[in-house]
C-alpha positions in Angstrom: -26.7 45.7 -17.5 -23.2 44.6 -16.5 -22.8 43.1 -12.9 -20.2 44.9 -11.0 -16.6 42.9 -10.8 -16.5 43.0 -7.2 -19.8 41.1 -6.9 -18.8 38.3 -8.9 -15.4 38.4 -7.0 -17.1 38.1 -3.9 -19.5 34.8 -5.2 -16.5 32.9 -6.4 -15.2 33.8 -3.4 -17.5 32.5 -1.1 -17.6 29.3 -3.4 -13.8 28.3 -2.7 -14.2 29.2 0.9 -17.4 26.8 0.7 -14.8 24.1 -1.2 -12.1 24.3 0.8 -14.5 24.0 4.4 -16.3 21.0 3.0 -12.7 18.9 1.6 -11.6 19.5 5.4 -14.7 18.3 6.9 -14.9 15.6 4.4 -10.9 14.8 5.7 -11.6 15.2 9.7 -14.9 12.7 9.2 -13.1 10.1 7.6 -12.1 6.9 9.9 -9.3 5.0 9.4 -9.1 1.1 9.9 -7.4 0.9 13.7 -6.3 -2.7 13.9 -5.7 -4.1 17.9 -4.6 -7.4 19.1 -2.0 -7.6 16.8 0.6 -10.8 17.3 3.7 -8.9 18.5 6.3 -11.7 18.5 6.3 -15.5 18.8 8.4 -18.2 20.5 9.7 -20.0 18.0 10.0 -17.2 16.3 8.3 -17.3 12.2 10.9 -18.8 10.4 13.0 -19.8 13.3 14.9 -23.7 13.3 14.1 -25.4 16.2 16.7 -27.9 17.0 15.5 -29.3 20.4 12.1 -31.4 21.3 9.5 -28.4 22.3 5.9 -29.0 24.4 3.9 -25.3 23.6 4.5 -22.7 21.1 3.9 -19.1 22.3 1.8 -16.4 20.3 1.9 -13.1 22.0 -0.4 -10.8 21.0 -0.8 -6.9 21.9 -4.2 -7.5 24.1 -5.4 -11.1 25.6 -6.4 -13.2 22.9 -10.5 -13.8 23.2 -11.8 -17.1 25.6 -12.8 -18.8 22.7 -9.7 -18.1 20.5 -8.5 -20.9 18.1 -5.3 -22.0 17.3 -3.6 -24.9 15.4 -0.4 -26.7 14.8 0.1 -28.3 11.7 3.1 -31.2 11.2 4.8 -31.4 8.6 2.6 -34.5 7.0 -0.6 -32.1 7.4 -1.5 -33.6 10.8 -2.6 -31.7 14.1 -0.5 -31.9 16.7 -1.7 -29.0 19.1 -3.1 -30.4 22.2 -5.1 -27.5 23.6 -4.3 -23.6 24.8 -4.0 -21.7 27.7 -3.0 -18.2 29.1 0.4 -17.5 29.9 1.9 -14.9 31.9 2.3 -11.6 30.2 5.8 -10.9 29.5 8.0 -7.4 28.0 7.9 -7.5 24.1 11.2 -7.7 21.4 10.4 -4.7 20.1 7.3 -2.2 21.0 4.5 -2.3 18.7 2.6 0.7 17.4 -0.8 0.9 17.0 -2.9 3.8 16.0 -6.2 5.6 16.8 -8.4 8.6 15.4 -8.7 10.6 18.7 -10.9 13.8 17.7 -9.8 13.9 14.4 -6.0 13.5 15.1 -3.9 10.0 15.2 -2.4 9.3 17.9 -0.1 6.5 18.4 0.1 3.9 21.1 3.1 1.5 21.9 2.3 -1.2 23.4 5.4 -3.1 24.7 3.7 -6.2 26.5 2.9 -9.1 25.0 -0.3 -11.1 26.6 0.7 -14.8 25.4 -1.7 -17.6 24.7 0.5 -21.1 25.2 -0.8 -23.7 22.6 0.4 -27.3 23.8 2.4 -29.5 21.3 1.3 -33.2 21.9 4.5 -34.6 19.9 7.0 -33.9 17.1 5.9 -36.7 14.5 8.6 -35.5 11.9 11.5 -33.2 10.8 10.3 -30.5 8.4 8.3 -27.3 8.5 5.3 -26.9 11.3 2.3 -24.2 10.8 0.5 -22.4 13.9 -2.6 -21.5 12.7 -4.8 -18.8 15.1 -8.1 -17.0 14.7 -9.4 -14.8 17.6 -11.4 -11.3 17.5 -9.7 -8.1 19.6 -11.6 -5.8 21.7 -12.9 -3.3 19.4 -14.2 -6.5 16.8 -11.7 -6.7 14.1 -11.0 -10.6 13.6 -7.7 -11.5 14.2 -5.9 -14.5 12.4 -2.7 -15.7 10.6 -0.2 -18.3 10.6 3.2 -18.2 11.7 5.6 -21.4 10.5 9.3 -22.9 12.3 11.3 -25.4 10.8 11.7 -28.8 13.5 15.2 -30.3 12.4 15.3 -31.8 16.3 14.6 -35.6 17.6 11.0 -37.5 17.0 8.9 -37.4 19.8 5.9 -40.1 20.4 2.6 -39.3 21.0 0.9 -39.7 24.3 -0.9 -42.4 25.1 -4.2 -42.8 23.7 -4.0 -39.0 22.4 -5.4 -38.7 18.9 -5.1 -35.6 16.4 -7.8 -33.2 17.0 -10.3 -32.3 14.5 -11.9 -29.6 16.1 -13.3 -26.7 14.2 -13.3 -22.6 15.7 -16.5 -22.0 18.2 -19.6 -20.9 15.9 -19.8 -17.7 18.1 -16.3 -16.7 17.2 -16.7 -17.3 13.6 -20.2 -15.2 13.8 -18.3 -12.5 15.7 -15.4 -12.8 13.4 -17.4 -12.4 10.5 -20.0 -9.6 11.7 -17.4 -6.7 11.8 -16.9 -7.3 8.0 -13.3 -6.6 7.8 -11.1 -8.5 6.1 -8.7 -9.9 9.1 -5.6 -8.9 9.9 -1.8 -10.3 9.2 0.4 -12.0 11.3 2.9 -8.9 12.6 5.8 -11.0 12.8 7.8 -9.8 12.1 7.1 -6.5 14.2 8.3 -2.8 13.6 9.8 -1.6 16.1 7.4 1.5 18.0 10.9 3.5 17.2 11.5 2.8 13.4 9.0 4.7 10.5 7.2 2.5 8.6 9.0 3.2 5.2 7.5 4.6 2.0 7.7 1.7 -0.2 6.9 -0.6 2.2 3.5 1.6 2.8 3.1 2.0 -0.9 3.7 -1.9 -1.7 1.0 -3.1 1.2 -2.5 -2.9 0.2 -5.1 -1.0 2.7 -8.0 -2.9 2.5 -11.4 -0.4 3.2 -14.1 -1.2 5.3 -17.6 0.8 6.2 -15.6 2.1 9.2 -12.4 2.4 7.6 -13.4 6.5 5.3 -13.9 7.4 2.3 -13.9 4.9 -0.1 -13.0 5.1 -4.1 -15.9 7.6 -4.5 -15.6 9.7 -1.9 -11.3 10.3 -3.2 -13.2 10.8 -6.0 -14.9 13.7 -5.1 -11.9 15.0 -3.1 -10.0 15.4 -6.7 -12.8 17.1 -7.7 -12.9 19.5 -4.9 -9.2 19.9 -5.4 -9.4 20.8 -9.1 -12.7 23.1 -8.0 -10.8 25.1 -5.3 -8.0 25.6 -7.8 -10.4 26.8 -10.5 -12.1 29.3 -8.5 -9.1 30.6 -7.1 -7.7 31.2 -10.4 -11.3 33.4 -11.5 -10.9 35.2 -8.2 -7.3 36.0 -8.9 -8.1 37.2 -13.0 -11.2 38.8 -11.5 -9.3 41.2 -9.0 -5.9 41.8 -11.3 -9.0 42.8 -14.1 -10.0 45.8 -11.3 -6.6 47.1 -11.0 -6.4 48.6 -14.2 -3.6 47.3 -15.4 -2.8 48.2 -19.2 -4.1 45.4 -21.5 -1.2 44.4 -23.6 -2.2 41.5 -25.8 -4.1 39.3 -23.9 -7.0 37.0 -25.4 -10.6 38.9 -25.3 -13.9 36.9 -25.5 -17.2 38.4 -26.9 -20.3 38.4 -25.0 -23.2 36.7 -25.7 -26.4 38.8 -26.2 -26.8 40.7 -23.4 -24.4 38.5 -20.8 -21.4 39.5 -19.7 -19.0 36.3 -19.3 -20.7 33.6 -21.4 -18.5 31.3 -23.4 -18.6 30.6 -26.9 -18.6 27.1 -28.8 -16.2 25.0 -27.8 -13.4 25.6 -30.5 -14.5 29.0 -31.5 -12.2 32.2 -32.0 -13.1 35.7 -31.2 -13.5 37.7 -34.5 -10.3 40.4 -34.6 -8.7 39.2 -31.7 -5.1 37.6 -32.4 -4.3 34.6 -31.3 -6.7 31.6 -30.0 -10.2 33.0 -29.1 -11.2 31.5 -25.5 -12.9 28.0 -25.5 -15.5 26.3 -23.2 -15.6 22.9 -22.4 -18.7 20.6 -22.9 -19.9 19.8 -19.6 -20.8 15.6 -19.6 -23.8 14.3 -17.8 -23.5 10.8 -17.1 -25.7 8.0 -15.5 -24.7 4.5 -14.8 -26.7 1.5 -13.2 -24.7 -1.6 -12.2 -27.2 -4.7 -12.0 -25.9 -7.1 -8.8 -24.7 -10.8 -9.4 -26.9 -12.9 -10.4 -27.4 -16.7 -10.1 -29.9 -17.2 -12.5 -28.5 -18.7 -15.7 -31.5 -16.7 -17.8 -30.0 -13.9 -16.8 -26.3 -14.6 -17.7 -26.4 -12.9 -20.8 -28.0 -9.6 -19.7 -25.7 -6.3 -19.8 -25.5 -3.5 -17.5 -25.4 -0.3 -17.2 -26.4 3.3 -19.3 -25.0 6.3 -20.3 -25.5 9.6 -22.0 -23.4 12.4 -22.5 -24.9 16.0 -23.7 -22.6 19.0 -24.8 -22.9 22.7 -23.2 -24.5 24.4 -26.0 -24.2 28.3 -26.0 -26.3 31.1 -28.1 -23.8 32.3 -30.5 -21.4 35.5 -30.7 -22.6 38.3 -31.3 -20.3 40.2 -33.5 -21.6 43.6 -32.4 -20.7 43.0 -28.8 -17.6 44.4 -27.3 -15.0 42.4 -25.3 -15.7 41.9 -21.6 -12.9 44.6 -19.7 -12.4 42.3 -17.2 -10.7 40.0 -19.4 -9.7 42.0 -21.8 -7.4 43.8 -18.9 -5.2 40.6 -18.1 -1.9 40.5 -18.7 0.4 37.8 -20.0 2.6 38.7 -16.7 -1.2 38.3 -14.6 -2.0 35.0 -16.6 1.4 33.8 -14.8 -0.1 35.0 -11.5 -3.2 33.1 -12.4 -1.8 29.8 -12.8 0.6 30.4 -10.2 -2.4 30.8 -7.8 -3.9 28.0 -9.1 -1.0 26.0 -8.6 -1.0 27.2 -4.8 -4.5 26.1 -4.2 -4.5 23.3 -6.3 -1.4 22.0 -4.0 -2.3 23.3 -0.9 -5.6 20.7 -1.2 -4.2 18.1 -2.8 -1.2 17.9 0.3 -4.4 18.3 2.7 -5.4 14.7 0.9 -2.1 13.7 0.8 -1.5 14.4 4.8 -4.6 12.4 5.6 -3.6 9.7 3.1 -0.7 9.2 5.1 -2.2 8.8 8.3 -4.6 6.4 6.9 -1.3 4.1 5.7 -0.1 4.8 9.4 -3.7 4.1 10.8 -3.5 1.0 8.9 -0.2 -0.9 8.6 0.8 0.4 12.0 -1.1 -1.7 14.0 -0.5 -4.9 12.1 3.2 -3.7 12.0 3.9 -5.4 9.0 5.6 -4.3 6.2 3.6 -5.6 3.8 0.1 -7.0 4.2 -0.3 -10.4 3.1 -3.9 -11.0 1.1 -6.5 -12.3 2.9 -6.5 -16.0 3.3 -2.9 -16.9 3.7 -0.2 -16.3 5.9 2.8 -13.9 6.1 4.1 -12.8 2.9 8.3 -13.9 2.4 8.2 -10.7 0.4 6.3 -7.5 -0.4 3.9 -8.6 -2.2 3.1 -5.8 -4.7 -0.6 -5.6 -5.4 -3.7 -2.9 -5.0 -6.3 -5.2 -3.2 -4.4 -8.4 -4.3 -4.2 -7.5 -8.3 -3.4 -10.9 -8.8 0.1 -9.7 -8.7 2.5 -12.3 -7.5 6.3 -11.8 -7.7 9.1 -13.8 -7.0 8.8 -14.4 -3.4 5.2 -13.6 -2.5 4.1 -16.6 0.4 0.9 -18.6 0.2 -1.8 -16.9 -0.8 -6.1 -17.2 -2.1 -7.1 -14.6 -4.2 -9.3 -11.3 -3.1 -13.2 -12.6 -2.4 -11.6 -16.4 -3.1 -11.2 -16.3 0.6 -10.3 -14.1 3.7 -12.3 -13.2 6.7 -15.8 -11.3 7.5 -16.6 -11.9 3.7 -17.8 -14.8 1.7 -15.4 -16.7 1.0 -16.1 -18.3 -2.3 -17.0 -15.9 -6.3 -18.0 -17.8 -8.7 -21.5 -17.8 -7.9 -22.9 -14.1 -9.9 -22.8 -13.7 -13.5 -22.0 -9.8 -12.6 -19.7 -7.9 -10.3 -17.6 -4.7 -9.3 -19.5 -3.4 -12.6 -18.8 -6.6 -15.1 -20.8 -8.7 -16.9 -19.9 -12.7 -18.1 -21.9 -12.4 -21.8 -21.6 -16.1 -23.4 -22.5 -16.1 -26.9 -23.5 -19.7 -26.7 -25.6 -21.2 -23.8 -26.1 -25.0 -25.0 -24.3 -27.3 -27.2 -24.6 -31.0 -28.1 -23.2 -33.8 -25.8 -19.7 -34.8 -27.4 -19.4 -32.5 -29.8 -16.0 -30.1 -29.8 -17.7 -27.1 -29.7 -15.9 -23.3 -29.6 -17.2 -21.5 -26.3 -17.3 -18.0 -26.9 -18.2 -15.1 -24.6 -17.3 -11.3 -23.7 -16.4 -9.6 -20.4 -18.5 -6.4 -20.7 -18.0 -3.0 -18.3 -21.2 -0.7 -17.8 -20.5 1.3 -20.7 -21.6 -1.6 -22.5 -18.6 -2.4 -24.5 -16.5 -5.7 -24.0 -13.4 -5.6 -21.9 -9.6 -5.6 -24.2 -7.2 -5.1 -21.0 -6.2 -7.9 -19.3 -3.5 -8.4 -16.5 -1.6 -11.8 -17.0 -1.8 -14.0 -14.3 -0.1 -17.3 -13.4 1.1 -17.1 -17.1 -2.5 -16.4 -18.6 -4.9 -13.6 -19.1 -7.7 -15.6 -18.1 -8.6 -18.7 -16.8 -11.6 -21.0 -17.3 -12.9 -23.2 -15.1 -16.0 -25.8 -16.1 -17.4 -28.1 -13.8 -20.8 -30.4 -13.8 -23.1 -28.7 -10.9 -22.9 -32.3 -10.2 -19.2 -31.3 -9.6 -17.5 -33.9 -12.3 -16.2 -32.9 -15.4 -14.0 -30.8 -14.4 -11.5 -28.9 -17.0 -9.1 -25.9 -16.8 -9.0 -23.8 -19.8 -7.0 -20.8 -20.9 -9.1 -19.0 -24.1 -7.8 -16.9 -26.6 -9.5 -13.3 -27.4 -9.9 -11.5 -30.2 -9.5 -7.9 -30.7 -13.1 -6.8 -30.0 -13.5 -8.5 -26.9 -14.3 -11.8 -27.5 -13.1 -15.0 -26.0 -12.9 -18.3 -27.4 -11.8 -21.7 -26.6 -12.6 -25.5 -27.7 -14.9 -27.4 -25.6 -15.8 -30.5 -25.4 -18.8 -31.9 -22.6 -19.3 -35.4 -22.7 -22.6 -35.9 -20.4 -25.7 -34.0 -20.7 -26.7 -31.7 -17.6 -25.8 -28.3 -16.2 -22.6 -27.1 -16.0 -21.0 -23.9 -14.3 -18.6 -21.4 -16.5 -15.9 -19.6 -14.0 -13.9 -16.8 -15.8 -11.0 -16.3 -13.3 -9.3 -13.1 -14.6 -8.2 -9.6 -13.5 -9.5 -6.6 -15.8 -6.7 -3.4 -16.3 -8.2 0.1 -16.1 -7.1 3.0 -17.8 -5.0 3.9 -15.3 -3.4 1.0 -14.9 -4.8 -0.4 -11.7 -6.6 -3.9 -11.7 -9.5 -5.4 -10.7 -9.0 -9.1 -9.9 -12.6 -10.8 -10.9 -14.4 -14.2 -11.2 -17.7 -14.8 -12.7 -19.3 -17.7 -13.3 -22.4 -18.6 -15.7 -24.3 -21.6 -16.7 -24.1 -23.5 -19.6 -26.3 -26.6 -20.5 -25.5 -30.1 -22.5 -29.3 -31.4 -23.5 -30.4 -34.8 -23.2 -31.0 -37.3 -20.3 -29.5 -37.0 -17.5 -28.6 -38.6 -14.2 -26.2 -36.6 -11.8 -23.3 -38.6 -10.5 -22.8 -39.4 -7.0 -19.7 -37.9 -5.2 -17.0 -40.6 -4.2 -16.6 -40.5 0.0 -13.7 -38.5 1.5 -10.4 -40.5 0.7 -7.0 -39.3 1.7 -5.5 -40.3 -2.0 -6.7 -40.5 -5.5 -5.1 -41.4 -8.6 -4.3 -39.2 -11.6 -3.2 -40.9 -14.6 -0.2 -43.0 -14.0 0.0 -41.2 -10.3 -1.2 -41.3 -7.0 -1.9 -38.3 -5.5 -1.8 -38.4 -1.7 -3.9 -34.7 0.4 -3.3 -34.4 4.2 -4.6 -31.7 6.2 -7.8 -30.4 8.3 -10.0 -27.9 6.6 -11.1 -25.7 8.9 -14.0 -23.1 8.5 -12.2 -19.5 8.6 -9.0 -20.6 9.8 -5.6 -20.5 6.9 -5.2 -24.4 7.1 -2.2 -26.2 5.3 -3.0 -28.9 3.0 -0.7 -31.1 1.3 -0.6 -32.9 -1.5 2.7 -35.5 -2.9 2.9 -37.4 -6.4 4.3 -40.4 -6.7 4.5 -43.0 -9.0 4.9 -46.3 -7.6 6.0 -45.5 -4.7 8.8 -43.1 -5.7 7.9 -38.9 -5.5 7.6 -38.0 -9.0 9.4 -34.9 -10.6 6.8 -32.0 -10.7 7.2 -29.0 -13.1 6.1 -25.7 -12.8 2.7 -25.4 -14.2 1.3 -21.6 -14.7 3.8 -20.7 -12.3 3.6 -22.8 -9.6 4.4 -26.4 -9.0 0.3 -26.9 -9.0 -3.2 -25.4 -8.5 -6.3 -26.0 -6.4 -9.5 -25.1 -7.5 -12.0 -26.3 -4.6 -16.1 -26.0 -5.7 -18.8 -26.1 -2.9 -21.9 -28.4 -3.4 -25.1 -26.9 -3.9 -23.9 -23.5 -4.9 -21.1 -24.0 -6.5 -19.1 -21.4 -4.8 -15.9 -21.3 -6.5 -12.2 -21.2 -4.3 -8.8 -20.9 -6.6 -5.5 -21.5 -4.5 -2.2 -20.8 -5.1 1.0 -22.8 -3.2 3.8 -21.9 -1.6 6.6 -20.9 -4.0 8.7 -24.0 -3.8 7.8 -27.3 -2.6 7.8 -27.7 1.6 9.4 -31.3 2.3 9.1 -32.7 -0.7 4.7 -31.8 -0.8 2.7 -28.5 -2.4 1.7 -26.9 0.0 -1.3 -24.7 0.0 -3.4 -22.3 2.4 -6.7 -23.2 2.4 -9.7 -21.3 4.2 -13.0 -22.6 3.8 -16.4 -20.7 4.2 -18.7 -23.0 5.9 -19.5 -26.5 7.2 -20.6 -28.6 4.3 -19.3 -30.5 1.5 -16.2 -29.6 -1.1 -14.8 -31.7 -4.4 -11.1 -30.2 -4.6 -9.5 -30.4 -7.9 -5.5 -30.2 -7.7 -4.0 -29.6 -10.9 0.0 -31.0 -11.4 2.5 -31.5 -14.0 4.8 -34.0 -14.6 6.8 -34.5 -18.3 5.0 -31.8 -20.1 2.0 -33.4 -19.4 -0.7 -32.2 -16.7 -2.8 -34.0 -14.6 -5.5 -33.3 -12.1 -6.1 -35.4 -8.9 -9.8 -35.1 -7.1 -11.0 -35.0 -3.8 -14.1 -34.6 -1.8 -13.5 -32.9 1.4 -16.0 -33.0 4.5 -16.5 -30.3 6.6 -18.3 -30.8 10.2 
């Protein structure tokens, strides 16, 4: 017994209807990341040259920074010079910022166009050269809010005070809790601001990443399923469509026919099949996939390193076959070539008339996003203001010509940990070493896979700093330190020569950023441990020294550390006396890999673009109080050398 057009009209019906109410709810629930706070403006301004002897610097931000707010000034040699804070009076902005908030489902926009200043005192100008105001505070709804903002000094030398000494301070342990218990990931220095009047522009929105929080909406998944319910709602609309030209009666020219299974009207055939007297190709069916995948979490035990994850299955539709004595179904047999047009047409409409619902809302969310940092371009997490758009999806370990200071995505950045390193596993990859052990001295290839969930190694790798992937060993003793750039074969597997001269443990970091199919990246490090047998006696870590020496070179660091707070450190080369000639090394003109004690969690730095008064210059955020050997990689004559460090934090 057939089942009457109309009623199977009216199901598919009620299906898109059910589609196209669920994508909108799914669109009015989701909650974009509203930023507050904000630093409007600055006096100096960032980038400004300041030619005469200053006392304060000014940061004005969009709200009153909080009571226990922290802020910095960096001289040029990596010494403090800020000599306290205070509130100022509040004062009419540049330009008006605009900030943006989810009011019953709608955005609405908010300029603000006074600046609330906090005053930071300047004890003395010790040097000409480039001077960093460092700030970390949280704004009224919980989001932290920190950045650095830099001026060039070219005026007179000032003396200190009297009996004033540099400050070593680090931020109140309530504002890092509070910083860190929202879980976002900080927000930029808006300097410089758009203006409340000028549209943030497409590429600018395009090139700056939106970082998504718990609070922010839907994240991957749930666009995910949006697509889906976009290609849904465009299916069914296009059976509603063939089902209602079938009942007009239209003459059936030579459309495609499909046979019925035995006894059921509208059931496919095999995938691939034709129907028997009908010219042209007979309908097909897609195999419907059932999938299942399990992601094990990171893992610190070494016993574990190897293990794999994830599981899969996929299962065809199967379908009773044709029956040859069965006629046609009318209500396909009745389209038209002129009402197939019509039916993709339709599809088309619906199809479009979702997907622009998704693209409305996606941008609002850029909106809801970069317009209350009123930047441009969002600088990763970590560092301060990007000289340029930095073009990246969640960092991407993408770095053009240009891009400012910068720490990679999870290396550090704010209400997350702050050092990777320290899981075998993550985002749905596994660090599989085909060799955990090997003798003490001997050159030894180290091999190993990056595997996905589907259980197969990785083969797509983005190239980064000149290299598809980095490797990083270090004692857990934190000596024997080496940077290593493998070679991989086509199936997967990496391999490099290694040499370990000490018994003990020793911690693996792959430092890489896996391509998708789609062409998006996934910037990674996993670390694994890897064991030399035999007697052994950990080495004690030298004290905190301001220089060290590196082959024929001394190697001098200044700068303060500070937990959660983008902190310029410094490092020069000399050789006797006289600044040696750095090269370009990967890319840069050096590298900083820093390695906490205990758990080895892993920190990879990247300097400023060009060397800052004669030093390399990095951005450095540590996680926590506790003890750090930094390892600051140079070259000089084709040769590369690495200075060492142990760093203190109170």
């Amino acid at each position: 017994m057939r089942r009457h057009p109309q009623i199977a009209g009216r199901v598919v019906s009620g299906l898109l209807a059910f589609l196209l109410v669920s994508a909108v709810a799914l669109l009015a629930s989701a909650q974009p990341a509203a930023a507050h706070g904000t630093l409007a403006m600055s006096t100096p301004a960032a980038g400004a040259t300041v030619r005469e002897a200053l006392t304060s610097v000014r940061l004005f931000f969009t709200e009153k920074a909080a009571a226990n707010a922290y802020f910095t000034v960096t001289a040029p040699g990596g010494i403090r010079v800020d000599n306290g804070w205070s509130y100022g009076e509040p004062k009419p902005l540049d330009k008006p910022v605009r900030e943006y908030f989810l009011v019953n489902g709608q955005f609405e926009p908010r300029e603000y166009t006074t600046g609330f200043p906090a005053t930071v005192a300047v004890a003395h100008l010790p040097a000409k050269g480039e001077y960093s105001v460092s700030y970390l505070s949280v704004a009224s709804d919980g989001d932290p809010v920190r950045g650095t903002v830099t001026f060039r000094y070219n005026g007179p030398v000032t003396a200190a005070p009297k009996g004033w000494s540099p400050p070593s301070t680090q931020p109140d342990p309530a504002l890092l809790a509070a910083a860190e218990q929202h879980g976002s990931s900080g927000q930029a220095s808006a300097v410089p601001t758009v203006a409340a009047e000028t549209p943030i522009p497409p590429s600018a929105a395009a090139a700056a990443p939106i970082e998504s929080t718990d609070e922010s909406g839907p994240g991957a998944v749930a666009w995910v399923g949006l697509a889906v319910v976009a290609v849904a709602v465009a299916a069914a609309g296009s059976v509603v469509w063939r089902r209602r030209t079938a009942s007009t009666g239209r003459p059936a020219g030579r459309g495609r026919t499909a046979p019925a299974t035995s006894g059921r009207r509208g059931a496919g055939t095999r995938p691939g099949t034709r129907t028997p007297g009908t010219k042209g190709a007979g309908s097909r069916t897609a195999a419907a996939k059932t999938g299942g995948g399990r992601a094990v979490g990171g893992r610190t035990d070494a016993d574990r390193a190897a293990a794999t994850t994830g599981n899969g299955t996929q299962t065809s539709d199967t379908r009773p076959p044709a029956d040859p004595g069965a006629s046609p179904d009318p209500d396909l047999a009745s389209a038209t070539p002129r009402s197939r047009l019509s039916n993709t047409g339709l599809a088309l409409f619906v199809g479009a008339l979702v997907l622009a619902l998704l693209g409305g809302f996606g941008l609002a969310r850029i909106s809801g996003n970069e317009g209350p940092a009123a930047n441009t371009a969002r600088q990763p997490a970590g560092g301060p203001p990007a000289s340029g758009p930095a073009v990246s999806a969640t960092d991407g370990h993408q770095h053009p010509a240009g891009t400012g200071p910068h720490t990679h995505r999870g290396d550090s950045g704010t209400g997350e940990t702050l050092t990777t390193g320290t899981t075998v596993s993550a985002a749905g990859f596994t660090l599989q070493p085909l060799e955990r052990t090997q003798p003490a001295g001997v050159r030894a290839d180290y091999r190993f896979r990056i595997v996905g969930t589907d259980r197969q190694p990785a083969t797509r790798f983005a190239v980064v700093h000149d290299k598809p992937l980095h490797l990083i060993v270090v004692g857990r003793d934190l000596t024997g330190y080496q940077h290593l750039h493998p070679t991989m074969a086509p199936d997967g597997t990496w391999s490099v020569p290694l040499t370990l001269a000490r018994p003990g443990g020793y911690r693996v970091y792959a430092d890489f950023s896996v391509t998708s199919a789609n062409g998006s990246q996934q910037p990674l490090v996993l670390g694994v441990d890897h064991t030399v047998p035999g007697a052994h006696t950990p080495a004690a870590l030298p004290p905190p020294q301001a220089q060290a020496a590196a082959g024929p070179f001394t190697v001098s660091m200044t700068g303060t550390p500070t937990v959660g707070v983008t902190a310029p450190i410094h490092f020069q080369v000399t050789s006797a006396g006289t600044p040696a000639q750095l090269q370009r090394y990967l890319g840069a003109y050096g590298h900083l890999v820093v390695v906490r004690e205990g758990d080895l969690g892993y920190v990879h730095v990247h300097p400023e673009q060009e060397l800052v008064d004669g030093t390399v210059k990095f951005w450095l955020t540590v996680p926590s109080a506790g003890r750090y050997r930094a390892f600051f990689d140079f070259q000089v004559a084709g040769t590369v050398h690495t200075g060492e460090f142990t760093i203190d934090v109170p």
